[in-house]
N, CA and C atoms as an extended XYZ file, in Angstrom:
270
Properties=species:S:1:pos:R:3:atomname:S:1:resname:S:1:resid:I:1 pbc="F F F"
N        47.113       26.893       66.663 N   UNK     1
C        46.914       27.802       65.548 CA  UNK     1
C        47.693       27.262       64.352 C   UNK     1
N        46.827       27.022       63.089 N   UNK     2
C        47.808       26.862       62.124 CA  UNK     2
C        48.598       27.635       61.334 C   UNK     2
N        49.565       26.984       61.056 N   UNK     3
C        50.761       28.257       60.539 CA  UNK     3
C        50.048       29.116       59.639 C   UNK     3
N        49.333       29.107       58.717 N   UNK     4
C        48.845       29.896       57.435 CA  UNK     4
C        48.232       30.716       58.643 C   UNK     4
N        47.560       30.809       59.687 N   UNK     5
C        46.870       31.627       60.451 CA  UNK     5
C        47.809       32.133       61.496 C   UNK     5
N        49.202       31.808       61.426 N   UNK     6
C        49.529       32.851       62.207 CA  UNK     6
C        50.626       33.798       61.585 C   UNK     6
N        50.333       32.799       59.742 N   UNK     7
C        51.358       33.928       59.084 CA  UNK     7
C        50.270       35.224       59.110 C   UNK     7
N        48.968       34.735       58.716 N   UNK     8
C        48.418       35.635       58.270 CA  UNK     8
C        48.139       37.083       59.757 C   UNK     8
N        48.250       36.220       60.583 N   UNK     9
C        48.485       37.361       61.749 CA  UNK     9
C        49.663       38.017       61.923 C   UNK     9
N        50.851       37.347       61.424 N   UNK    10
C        51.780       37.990       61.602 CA  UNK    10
C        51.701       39.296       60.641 C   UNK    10
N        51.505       39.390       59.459 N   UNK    11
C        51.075       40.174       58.235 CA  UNK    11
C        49.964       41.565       58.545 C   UNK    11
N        48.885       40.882       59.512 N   UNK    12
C        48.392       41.987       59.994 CA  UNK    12
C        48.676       42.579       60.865 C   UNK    12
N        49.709       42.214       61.832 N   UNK    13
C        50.546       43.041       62.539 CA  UNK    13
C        50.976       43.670       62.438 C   UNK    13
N        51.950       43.032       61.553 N   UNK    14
C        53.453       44.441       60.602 CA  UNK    14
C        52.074       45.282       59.728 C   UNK    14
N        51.229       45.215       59.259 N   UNK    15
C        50.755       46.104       58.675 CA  UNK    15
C        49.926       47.138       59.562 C   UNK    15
N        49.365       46.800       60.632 N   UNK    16
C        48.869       47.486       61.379 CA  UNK    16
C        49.950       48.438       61.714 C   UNK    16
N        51.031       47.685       62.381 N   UNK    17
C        51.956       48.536       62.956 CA  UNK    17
C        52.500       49.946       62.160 C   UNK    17
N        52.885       49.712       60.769 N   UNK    18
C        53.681       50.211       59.710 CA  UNK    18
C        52.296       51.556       59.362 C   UNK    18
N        51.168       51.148       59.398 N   UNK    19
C        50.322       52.241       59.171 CA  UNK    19
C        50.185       53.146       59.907 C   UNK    19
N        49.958       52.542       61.547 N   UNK    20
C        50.024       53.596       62.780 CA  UNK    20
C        51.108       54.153       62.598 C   UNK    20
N        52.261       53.595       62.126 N   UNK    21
C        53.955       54.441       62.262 CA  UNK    21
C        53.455       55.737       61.559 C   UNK    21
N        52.839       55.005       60.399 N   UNK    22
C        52.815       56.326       58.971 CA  UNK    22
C        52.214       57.588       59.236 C   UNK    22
N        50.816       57.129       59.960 N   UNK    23
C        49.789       58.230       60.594 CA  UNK    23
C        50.363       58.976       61.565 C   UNK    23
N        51.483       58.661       61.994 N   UNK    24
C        51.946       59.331       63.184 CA  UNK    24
C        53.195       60.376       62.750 C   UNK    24
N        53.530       59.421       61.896 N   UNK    25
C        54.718       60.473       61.113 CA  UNK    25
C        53.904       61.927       60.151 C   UNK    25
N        53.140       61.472       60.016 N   UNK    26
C        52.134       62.490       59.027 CA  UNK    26
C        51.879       63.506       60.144 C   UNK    26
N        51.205       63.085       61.432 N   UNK    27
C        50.531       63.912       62.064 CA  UNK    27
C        51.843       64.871       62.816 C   UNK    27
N        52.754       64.341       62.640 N   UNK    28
C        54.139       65.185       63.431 CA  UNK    28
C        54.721       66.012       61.923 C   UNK    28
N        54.737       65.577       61.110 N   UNK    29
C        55.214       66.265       59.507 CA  UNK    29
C        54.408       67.679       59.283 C   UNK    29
N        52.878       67.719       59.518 N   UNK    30
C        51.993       68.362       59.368 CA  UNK    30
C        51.023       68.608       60.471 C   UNK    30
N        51.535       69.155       61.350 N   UNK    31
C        50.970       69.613       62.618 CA  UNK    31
C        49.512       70.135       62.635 C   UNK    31
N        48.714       70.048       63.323 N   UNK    32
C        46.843       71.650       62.780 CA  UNK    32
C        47.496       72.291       64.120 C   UNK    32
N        46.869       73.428       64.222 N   UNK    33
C        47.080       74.018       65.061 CA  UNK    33
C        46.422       74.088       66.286 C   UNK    33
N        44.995       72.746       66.301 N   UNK    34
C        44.429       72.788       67.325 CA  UNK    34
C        44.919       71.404       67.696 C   UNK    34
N        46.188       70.900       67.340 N   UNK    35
C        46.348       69.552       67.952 CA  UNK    35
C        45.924       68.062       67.404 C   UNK    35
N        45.600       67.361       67.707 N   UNK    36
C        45.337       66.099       67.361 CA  UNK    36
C        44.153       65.968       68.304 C   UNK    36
N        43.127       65.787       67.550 N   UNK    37
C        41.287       65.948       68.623 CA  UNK    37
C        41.007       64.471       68.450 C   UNK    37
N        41.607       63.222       67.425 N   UNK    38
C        40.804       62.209       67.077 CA  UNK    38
C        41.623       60.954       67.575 C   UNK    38
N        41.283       59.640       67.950 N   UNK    39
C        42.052       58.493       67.777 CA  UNK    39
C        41.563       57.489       67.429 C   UNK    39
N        42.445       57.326       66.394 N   UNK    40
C        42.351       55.888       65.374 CA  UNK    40
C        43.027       54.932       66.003 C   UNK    40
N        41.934       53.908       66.445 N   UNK    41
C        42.150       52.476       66.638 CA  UNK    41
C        42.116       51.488       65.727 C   UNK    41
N        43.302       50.935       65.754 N   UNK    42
C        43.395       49.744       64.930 CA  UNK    42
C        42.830       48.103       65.358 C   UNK    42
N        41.909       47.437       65.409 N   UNK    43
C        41.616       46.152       65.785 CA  UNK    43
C        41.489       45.005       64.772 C   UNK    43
N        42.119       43.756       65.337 N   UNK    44
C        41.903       43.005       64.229 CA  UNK    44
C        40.729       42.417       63.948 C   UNK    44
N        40.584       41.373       62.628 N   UNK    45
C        38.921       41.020       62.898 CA  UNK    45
C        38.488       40.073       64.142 C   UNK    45
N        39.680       39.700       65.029 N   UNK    46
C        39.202       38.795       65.788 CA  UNK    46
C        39.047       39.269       67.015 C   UNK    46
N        39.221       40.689       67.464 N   UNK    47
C        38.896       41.514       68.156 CA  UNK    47
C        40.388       41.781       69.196 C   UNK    47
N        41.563       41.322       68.695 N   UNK    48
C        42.884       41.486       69.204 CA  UNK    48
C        42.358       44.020       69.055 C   UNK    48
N        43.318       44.511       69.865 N   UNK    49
C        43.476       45.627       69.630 CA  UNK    49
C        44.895       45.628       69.145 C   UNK    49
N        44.929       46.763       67.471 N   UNK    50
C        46.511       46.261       67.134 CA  UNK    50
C        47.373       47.367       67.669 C   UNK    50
N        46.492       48.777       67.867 N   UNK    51
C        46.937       50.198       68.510 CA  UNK    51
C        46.174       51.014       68.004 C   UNK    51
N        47.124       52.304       68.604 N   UNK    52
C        46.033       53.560       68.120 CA  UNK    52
C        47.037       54.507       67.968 C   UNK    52
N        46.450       55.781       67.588 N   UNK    53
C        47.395       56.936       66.815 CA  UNK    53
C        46.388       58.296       67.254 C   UNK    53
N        46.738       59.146       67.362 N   UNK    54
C        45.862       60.539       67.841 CA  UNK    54
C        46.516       60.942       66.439 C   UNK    54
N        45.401       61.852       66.073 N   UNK    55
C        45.449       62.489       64.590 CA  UNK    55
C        44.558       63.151       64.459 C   UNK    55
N        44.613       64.624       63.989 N   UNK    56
C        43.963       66.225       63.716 CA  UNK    56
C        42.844       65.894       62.691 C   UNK    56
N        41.978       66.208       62.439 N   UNK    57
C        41.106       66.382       61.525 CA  UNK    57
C        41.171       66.224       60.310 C   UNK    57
N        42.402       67.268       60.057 N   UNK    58
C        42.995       67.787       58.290 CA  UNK    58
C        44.295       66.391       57.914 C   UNK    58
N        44.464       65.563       58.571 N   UNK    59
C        45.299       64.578       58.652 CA  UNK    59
C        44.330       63.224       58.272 C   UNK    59
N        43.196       63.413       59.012 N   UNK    60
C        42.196       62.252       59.202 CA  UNK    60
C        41.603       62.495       57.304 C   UNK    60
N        41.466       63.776       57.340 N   UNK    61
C        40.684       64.055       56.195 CA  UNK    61
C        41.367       63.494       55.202 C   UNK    61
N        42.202       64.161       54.678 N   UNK    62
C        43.604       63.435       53.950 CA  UNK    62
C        43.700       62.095       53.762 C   UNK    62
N        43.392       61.305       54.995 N   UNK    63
C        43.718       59.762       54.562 CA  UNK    63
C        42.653       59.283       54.017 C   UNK    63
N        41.141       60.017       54.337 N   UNK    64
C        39.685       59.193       53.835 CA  UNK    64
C        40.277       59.712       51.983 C   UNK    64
N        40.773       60.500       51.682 N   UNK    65
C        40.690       61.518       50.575 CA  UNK    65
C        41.709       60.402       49.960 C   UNK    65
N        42.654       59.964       50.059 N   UNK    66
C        43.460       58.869       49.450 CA  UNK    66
C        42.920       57.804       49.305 C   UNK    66
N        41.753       57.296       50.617 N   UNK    67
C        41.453       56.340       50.424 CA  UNK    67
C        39.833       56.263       49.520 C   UNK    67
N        39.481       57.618       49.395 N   UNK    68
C        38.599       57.735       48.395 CA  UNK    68
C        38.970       57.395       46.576 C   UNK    68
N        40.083       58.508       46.538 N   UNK    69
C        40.741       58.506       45.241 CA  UNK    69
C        40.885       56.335       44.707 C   UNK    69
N        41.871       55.762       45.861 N   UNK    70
C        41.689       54.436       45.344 CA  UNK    70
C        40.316       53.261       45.328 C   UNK    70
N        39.588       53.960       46.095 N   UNK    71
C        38.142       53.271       45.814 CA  UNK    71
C        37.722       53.213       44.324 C   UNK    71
N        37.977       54.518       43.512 N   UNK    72
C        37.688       54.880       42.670 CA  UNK    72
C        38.576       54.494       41.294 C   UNK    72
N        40.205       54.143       41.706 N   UNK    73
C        40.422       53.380       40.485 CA  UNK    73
C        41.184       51.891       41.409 C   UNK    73
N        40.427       50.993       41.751 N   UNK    74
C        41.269       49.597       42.325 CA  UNK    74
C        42.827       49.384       41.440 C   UNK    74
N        43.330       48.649       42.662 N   UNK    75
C        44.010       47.945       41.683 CA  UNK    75
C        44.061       46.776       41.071 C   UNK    75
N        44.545       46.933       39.725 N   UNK    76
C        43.848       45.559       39.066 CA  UNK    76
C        45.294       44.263       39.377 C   UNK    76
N        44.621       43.006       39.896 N   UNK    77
C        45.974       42.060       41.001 CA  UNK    77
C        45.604       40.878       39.866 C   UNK    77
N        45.318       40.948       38.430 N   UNK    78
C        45.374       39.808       37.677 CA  UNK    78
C        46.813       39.605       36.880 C   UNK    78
N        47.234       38.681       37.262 N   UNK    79
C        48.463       38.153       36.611 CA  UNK    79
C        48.637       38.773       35.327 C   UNK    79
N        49.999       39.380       34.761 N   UNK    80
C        50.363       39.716       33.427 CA  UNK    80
C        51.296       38.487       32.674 C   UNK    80
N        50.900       38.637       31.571 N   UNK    81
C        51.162       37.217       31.059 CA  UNK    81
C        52.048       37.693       30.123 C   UNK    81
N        53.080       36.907       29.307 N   UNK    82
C        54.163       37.669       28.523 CA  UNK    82
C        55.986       37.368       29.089 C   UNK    82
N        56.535       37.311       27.956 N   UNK    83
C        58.105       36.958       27.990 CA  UNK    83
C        58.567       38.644       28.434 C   UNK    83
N        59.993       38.240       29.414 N   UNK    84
C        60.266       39.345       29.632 CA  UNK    84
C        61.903       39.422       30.140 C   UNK    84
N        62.755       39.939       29.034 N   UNK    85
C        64.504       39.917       29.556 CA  UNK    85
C        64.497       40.321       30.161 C   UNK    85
N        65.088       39.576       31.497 N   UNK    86
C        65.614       40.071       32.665 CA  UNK    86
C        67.005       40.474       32.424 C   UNK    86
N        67.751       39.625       31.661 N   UNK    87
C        69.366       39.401       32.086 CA  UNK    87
C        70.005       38.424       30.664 C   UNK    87
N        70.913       38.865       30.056 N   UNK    88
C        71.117       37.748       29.497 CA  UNK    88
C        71.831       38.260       28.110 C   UNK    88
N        72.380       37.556       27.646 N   UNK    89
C        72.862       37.482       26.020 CA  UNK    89
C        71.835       36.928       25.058 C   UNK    89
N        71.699       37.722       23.754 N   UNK    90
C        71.310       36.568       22.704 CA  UNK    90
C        71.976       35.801       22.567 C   UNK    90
């Protein structure tokens, strides 16, 4: 495996991981009262499984609803160009 491919796995790891953490912390923060009915599996594209998370409806809903809102304004990843003091004396 070449390194660029197993940084890039390493990257989807910690990110897989760090999201399931998040979903899980959400679903314990904000309980439904019928429990957690759903589970989100995480897989990579190469068909590794990265995990999974049980999560309520109104939790599930919530995350499509965030992830709607940023569909709707991207973020823009083009370089800003321009001088800028960090630190320093005239």
């Amino acid at each position: 495996m070449a390194a660029i491919d197993l940084g890039r796995q390493m990257v989807a790891d910690r990110a897989a991981a760090g999201f399931l953490a998040d979903v899980a912390s959400m679903v314990d923060a904000n309980p439904h009262p019928h429990g957690a009915e759903l589970l989100v599996t995480v897989s990579g594209a190469d068909g590794r499984e990265l995990g999974h998370v049980s999560v309520d409806v109104t939790n599930l809903w919530e995350l499509g609803d965030v992830a709607s809102r940023r569909a709707a304004s991207p973020v823009d990843h083009t370089p800003k160009r321009g001088l800028r003091l960090v630190r320093g004396e005239a």
